[in-house]
N, C-alpha and C positions, 0 to 999 in steps of 0.2 A: 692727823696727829698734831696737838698743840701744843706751842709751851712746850715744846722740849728741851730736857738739860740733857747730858752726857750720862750715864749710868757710873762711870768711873774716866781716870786720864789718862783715855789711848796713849798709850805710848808701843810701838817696834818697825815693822819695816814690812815692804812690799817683797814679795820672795818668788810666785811662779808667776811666770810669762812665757805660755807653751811657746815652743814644746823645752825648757831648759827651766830650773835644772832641773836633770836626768833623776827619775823616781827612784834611783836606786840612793838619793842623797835623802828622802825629804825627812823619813825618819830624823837620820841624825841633827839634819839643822834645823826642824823644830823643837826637838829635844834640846838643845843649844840655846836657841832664841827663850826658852821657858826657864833654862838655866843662867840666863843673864838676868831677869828680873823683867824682858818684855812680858806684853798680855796682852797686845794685839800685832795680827798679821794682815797682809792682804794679798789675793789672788785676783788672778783676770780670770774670766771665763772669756774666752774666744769664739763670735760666732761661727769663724774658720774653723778651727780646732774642735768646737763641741757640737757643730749641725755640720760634717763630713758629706753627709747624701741630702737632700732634701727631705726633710720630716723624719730622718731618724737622727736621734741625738747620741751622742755617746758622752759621757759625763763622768765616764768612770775616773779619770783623773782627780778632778773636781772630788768626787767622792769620799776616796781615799786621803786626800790633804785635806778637807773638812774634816774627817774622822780623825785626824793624825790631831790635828789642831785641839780637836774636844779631849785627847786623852793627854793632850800634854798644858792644860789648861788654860788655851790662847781664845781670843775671841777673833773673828774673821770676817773682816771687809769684804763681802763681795763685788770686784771690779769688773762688769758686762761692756765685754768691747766688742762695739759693731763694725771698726774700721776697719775689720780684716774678714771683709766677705767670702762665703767662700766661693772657690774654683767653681764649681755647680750654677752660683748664680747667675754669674757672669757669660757662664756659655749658654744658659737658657736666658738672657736679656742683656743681649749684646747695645742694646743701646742706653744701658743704663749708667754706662759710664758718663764723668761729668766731662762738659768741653770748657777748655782757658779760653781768655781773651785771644788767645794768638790764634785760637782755632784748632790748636789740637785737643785731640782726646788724654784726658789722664786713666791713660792705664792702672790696671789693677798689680799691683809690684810688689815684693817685700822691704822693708826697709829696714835699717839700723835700728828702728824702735818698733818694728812688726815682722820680727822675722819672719810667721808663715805665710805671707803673701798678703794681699787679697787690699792691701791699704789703696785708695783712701775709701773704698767702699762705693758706692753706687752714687748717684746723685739724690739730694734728701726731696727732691720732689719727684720720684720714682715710684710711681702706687706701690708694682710690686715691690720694691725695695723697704718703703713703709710697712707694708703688710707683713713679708718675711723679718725682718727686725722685731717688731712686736711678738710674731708667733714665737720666736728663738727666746725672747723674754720671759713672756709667759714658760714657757718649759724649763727656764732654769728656776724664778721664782717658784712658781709650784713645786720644784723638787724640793727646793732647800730651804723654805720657808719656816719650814718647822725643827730645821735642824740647829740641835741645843748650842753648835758655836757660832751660828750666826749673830754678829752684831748690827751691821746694817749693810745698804747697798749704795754701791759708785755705780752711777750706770753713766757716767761719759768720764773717759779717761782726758782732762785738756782737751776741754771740744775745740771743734776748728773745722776746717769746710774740708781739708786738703791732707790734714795730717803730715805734716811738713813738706810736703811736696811741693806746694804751690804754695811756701806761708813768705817769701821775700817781698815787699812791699813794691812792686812794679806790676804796672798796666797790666800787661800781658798774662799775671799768673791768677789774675779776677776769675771767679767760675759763678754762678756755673752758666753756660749758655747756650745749655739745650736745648731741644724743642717745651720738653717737659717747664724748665724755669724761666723761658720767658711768655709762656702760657700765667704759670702765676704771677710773674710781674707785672703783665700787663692787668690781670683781675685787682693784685694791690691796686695798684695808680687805680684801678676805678675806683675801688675802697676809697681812698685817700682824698682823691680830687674830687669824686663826686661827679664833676661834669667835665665833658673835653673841652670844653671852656676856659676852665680854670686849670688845667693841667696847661693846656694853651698859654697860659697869663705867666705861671709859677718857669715852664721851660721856656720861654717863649719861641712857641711851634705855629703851627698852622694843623694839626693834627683832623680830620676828621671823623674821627672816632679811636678808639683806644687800642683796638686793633693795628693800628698803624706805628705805636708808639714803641720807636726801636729801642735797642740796648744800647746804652752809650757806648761809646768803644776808647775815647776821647774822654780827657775830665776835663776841658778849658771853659768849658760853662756853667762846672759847678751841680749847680741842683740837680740835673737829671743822673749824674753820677752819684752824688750823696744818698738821693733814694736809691738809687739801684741798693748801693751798699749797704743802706740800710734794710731794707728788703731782704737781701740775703743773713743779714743780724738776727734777723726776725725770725728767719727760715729755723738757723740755728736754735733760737730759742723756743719756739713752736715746739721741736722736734726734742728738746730737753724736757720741755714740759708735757708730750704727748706720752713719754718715757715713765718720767715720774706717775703718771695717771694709771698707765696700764699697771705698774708694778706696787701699789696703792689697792688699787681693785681688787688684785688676790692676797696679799699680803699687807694687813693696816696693824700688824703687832711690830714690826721692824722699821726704825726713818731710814730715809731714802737722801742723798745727795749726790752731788758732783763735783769736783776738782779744778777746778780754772787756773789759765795762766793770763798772768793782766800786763797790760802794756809798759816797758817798752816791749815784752820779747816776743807777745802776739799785736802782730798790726790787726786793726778792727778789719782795715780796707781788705785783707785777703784772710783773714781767718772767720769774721764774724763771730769773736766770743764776746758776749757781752758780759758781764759777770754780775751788773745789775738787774739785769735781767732774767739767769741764770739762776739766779740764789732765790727768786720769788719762790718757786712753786715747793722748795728744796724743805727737809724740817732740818737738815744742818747744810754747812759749806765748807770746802776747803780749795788749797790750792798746790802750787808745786813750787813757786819759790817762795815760799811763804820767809825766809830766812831775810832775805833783802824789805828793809821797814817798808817803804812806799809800796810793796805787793801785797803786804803782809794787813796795809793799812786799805789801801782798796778793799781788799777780802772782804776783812769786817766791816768796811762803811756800804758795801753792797749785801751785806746779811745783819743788818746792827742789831735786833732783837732775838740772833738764832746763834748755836754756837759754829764753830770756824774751828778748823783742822790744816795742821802742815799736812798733806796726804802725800807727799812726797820731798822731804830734806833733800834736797844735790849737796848733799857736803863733800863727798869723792866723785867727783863729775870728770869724765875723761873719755879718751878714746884711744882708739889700739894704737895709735901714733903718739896720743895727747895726754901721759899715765900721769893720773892725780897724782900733786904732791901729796905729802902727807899733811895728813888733816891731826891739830894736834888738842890738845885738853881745851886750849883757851878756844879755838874756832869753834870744837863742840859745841863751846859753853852758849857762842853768837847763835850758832843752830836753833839751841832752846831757848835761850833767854831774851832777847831781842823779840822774837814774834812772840813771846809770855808777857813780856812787859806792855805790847799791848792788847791784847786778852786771847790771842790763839789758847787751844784747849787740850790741844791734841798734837802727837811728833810721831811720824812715820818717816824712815829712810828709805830711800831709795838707793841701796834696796838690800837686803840681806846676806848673801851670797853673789858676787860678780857672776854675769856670764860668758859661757867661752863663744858662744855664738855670735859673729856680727859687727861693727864697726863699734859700737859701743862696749864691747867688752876687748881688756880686763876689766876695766873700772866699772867704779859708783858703789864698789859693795863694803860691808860692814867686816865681812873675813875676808880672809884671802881666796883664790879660785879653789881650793882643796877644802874650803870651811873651815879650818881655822882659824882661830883667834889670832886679832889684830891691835894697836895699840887704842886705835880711835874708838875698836870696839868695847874695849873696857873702859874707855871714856864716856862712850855714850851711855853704857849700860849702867855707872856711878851717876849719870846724871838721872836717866831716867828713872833710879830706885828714889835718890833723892827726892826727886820731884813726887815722884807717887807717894811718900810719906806725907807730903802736904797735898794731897790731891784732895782731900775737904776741903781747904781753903783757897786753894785754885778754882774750886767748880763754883765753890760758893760765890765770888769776887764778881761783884760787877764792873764790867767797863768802865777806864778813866774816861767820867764825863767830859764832853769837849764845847768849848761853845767855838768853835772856830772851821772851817770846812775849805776844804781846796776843792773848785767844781770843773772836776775832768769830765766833759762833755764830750761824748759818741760822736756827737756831728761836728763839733770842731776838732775832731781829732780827723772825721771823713776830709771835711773840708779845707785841711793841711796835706792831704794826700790827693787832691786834686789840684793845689797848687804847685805840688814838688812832689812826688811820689815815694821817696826813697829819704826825705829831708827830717821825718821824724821829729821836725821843731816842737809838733805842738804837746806830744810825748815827754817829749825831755823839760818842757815849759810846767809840766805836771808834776813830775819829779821833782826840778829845779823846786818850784816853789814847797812841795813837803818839806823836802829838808831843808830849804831854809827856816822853815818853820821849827822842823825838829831841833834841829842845832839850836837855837835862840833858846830851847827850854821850852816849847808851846806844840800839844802834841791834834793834831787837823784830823778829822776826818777828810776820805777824796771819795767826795758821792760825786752821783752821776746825772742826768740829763733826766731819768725818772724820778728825781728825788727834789728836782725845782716846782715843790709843793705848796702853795700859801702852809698847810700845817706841818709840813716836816721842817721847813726853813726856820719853824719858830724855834728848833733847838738851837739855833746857832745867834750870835752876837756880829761874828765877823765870817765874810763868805769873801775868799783871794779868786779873781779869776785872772787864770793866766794862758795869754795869748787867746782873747776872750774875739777873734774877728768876725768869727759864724756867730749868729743870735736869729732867735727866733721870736716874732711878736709876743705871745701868749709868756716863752719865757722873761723878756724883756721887763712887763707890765709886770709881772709876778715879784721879779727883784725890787724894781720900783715903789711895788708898794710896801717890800720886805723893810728898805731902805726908811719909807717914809714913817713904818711903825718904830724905827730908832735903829736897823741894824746899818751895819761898817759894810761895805764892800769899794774895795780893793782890788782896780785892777789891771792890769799891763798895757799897755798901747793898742790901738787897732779896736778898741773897745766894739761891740755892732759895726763894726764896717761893713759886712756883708750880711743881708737880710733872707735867710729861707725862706720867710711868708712871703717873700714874691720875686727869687733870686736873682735879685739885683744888689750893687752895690749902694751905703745908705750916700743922703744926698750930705748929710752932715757926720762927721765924727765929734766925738763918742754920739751913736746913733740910736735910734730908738726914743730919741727926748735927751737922751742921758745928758746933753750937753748941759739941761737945764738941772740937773741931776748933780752931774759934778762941778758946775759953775764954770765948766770950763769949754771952750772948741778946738778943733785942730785948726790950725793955720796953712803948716806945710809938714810933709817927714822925709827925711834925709835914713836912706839906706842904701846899702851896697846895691847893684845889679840884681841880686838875690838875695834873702836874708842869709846873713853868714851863720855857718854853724856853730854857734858858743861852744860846743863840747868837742869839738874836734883841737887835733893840735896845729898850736900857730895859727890859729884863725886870724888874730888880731892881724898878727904881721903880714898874713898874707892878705890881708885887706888895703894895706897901708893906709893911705889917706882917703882912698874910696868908703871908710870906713867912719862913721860919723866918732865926733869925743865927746866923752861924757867926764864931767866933774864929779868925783864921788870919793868924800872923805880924803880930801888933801892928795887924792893920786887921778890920773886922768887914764879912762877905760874906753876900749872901743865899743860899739856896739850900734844899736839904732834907737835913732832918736824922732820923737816926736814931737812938734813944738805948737803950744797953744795958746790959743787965747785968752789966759784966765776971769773969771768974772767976780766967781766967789769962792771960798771954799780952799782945798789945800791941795795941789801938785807935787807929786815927788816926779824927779826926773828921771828915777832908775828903774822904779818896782811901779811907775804908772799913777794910777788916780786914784783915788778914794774919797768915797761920801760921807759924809755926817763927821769922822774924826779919821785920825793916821793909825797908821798900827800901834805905835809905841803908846798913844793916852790910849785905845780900847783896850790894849792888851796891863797898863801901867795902874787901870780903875779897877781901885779894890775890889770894887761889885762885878767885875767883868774877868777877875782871875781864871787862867784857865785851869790850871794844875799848881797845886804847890809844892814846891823842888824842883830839880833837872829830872828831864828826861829823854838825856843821851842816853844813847843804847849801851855804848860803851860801860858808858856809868854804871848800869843796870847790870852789866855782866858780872863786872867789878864787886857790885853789893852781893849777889847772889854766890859770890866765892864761900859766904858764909855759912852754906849748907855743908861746905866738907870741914 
């Protein structure tokens, strides 16, 4: 399926997550959700819940709320979750569970967001585990493929390795470490290195053959932990894309996607979602905090040519302890118009009805626990008609062109989590620099590690790298010559200090050549014991004077500083180096405009009050 647009502008909410709510409600609150002006819903199909015995399915659930949905004239996301295995499999392939870094088993359990058990599911290098997953697909695709209110299919709910279990960014919760996954690890690395040679050179081992070559357990060297990590990214994305293929092959009338959540709130190091990755094989994307700009702006700079969907709002986010405030007409408004301003296509809540089951309910729903109307639900539902009245010119709209790009890199976000595991710098350095971009009025794309392309780089003018220390030759060279064809790049301290192509530290910073790049060398750098956490409180003061000073616009700020040699060329001491010009003339040259007017989100909200 190519070229796909949208048929119309999803807009309603996620509603069944067996076994609640109780079928004696579904009647009414789809009848309700068609009476508000939504027009799309979404259900989970549960491998647990819908493959009960092995090979016999039972779907009647499913069924019956597909038909409810066709007569009350909703269109229906089908969501195929496999992270809730069932009981059955587990007892016939007891070792299919996956093992953590510490050496335990992760059991198969229910959780606050899986209540019928069975989470995180098997280990994805499990044949039979592969095998049964597919068969459970095919039977639900076959069933429902041709039914009139299917719109398309989710076939991974927030992938991730662990399903929260294991998603805290420490050692210990790494998976998987079975027999099964360091069988394929060790076959990657032959992939990869080719010879035990060079795998030899890159960790520097003594290995004699590939069979020998452990799991790190340890990240203080770097490479051999970043492949692992990356290896298991892969795992995940393999296994998204093996998804999409099966359910492709019986059904090529319906598109197919998946839902991501992007960092900070999935670590790559223990979840493995990539979302660049993710979104290839996908004919749309979406996400679950799509509300927050910098997710919202990953999303689409990891699907730029496909459309992109909120597939889950957390506007009433809560927990039996944690009751959402009230969410009021202006937060709505941030919900929808924020991720519309920059080209999201589609708004589903999560979720329609709260559940009474589990650590997550009361919250997150659009009525109250009885289905009743609420005030945010007439909120959202004024928005959503609104919106759908211009859904011509929503769908029609192409993307604010950008020529400007923040480059969040996979492996230096690995290789910040083998520095400090829990420190999340390189995360927040991705962040950091969107919004400062965004505030300034200059709206970035944040691609990824796949997208450091001699032809896709030509869309951009200016490329910010932040907390740029992992660098890879091939990418190196590739900016290099981005640079030397006229583009800007922009970027923080540590530039190349650490080289993947042969995991060593470089002998020169900015490395890679870059010195002769930016006219400039490092001399010495002054930082705390650790790098300090900018975003925590009282960082500064808790640094005191261990803390280097920086001069910036008549006030003096703590932080880390780098100091260089300069040759040629232009130095900023706060926001790092840049080639060819500064941000202020690339962004200040008529011919290099990125957008004309603001584009605070705020702002945006503010304009779109026009619609009432």
């Amino acid at each position: 399926m190519k070229d796909f647009r949208l048929p119309f502008l999803p807009c309603g909410a996620q509603y069944y997550r067996a076994p609640t709510p109780p079928p004696s409600e579904w009647e009414k609150d789809l009848r309700s959700m068609a009476a508000n002006g939504f027009n799309t819903v979404k259900y989970w199909v549960c491998w647990r819940s819908n493959e009960p015995r092995e090979n016999e399915y039972d779907f009647s659930d499913i069924d019956r709320l597909m038909d409810l949905a066709h007569e009350n004239g909703l269109s229906v996301i089908l969501n195929v979750i496999f992270d809730t295995a069932p009981a059955w499999f587990f007892e016939k392939y007891p070792e299919s569970v996956m093992i953590a870094n510490d050496g335990r088993p992760v059991f198969p359990t229910a959780t606050a967001c899986r209540q019928m058990g069975g989470a995180p599911g098997p280990c994805l290098h499990h044949e039979e585990g592969i095998r049964a997953r597919l068969r459970f697909l095919r039977a639900c695709v076959g069933r429902y493929r041709s039914h009139p209110a299917l719109l398309f299919w989710d076939l991974w709910n927030e992938p991730e390795l662990t399903c929260a279990i294991r998603r805290e960014p420490r050692l210990e919760n790494l998976t998987c470490c079975c027999e099964a996954s360091v069988a394929a690890f060790r076959a990657w690395l032959r992939e990869k290195y080719k010879t035990i040679g060079e795998l030899n050179r890159v960790w520097g081992r003594n290995y004699e053959h590939f069979g020998q070559a452990e799991l790190p357990r340890l990240a203080q060297t770097f490479q051999d932990m970043i492949d692992w990590r990356l290896f298991m990214t892969e795992t995940v994305s393999r296994e998204c894309a093996l998804r999409v293929r099966t359910a492709k092959e019986l059904d090529g009338a319906h598109p197919v996607m998946v839902h991501a959540v992007t960092l900070p709130f999935f670590p790559l190091a223990t979840c493995g979602s990539d979302e660049y990755a993710l979104a290839e094989p996908c004919d749309l994307f979406g996400n679950s905090v799509g509300s927050e700009p910098v997710s919202a702006a990953i999303t689409l700079s990891a699907a730029p040519d496909k459309p992109v969907i909120n597939a889950e709002i957390h506007a009433i986010a809560g927990s039996t302890y944690a009751r959402p405030r009230r969410c009021s007409l202006r937060d709505m408004k941030r919900h929808f118009f924020l991720p519309l301003s920059l080209g999201i296509q589609g708004f589903l809540f999560w979720q329609y009805r709260p559940e009474r089951l589990g650590l997550e309910a009361p919250a997150w729903g659009l009525t109250d626990l009885r289905g009743e109307p609420t005030p945010w639900l007439a909120d959202a539902a004024r928005i959503s008609r609104a919106l759908q009245r211009h859904a011509d010119v929503i769908l029609r709209a192409k993307r604010p062109q950008t020529r400007a790009a923040v480059w969040n890199s996979q492996r230096g976000q690995l290789f910040d989590f083998c520095a400090d595991p829990q420190a999340a710098l390189y995360s927040r350095s991705v962040k950091g620099a969107f919004e400062m971009l965004r505030a300034a009025g200059y709206l970035a794309d944040v691609i990824g590690d796949r997208q450091i392309d001699a032809e896709f780089l030509k869309r951009y003018q200016v490329i910010y790298a932040p907390f740029p220390y992992y660098m890879e030759e091939q990418d190196a060279q590739l900016l290099r010559g981005w640079v030397e064809a006229g583009g800007v790049l922009i970027a923080e301290a540590c530039f190349g200090g650490y080289s993947g192509s042969d995991g060593l530290h470089t002998l020169a910073q900015p490395g890679f050549g870059f010195d002769e790049v930016f006219g400039a060398r490092e001399l010495r750098m002054e930082t705390t014991a650790a790098l300090a956490d900018a975003y925590g409180e009282q960082w500064a003061g808790a640094g005191g004077e261990a803390l280097a000073q920086l001069d910036f616009g008549g006030e003096t700020l703590a932080g880390v500083r780098e100091a260089f040699n300069v040759q040629t060329g232009v130095y900023d001491w706060n926001c790092g180096l840049n080639a060819n010009a500064d941000l202020g003339t690339a962004f200040q040259d008529p011919a290099a405009k990125l957008f004309e007017g603001s584009l605070d989100g705020q702002g945006f909200v503010d304009a779109m009050d026009a619609l009432y």
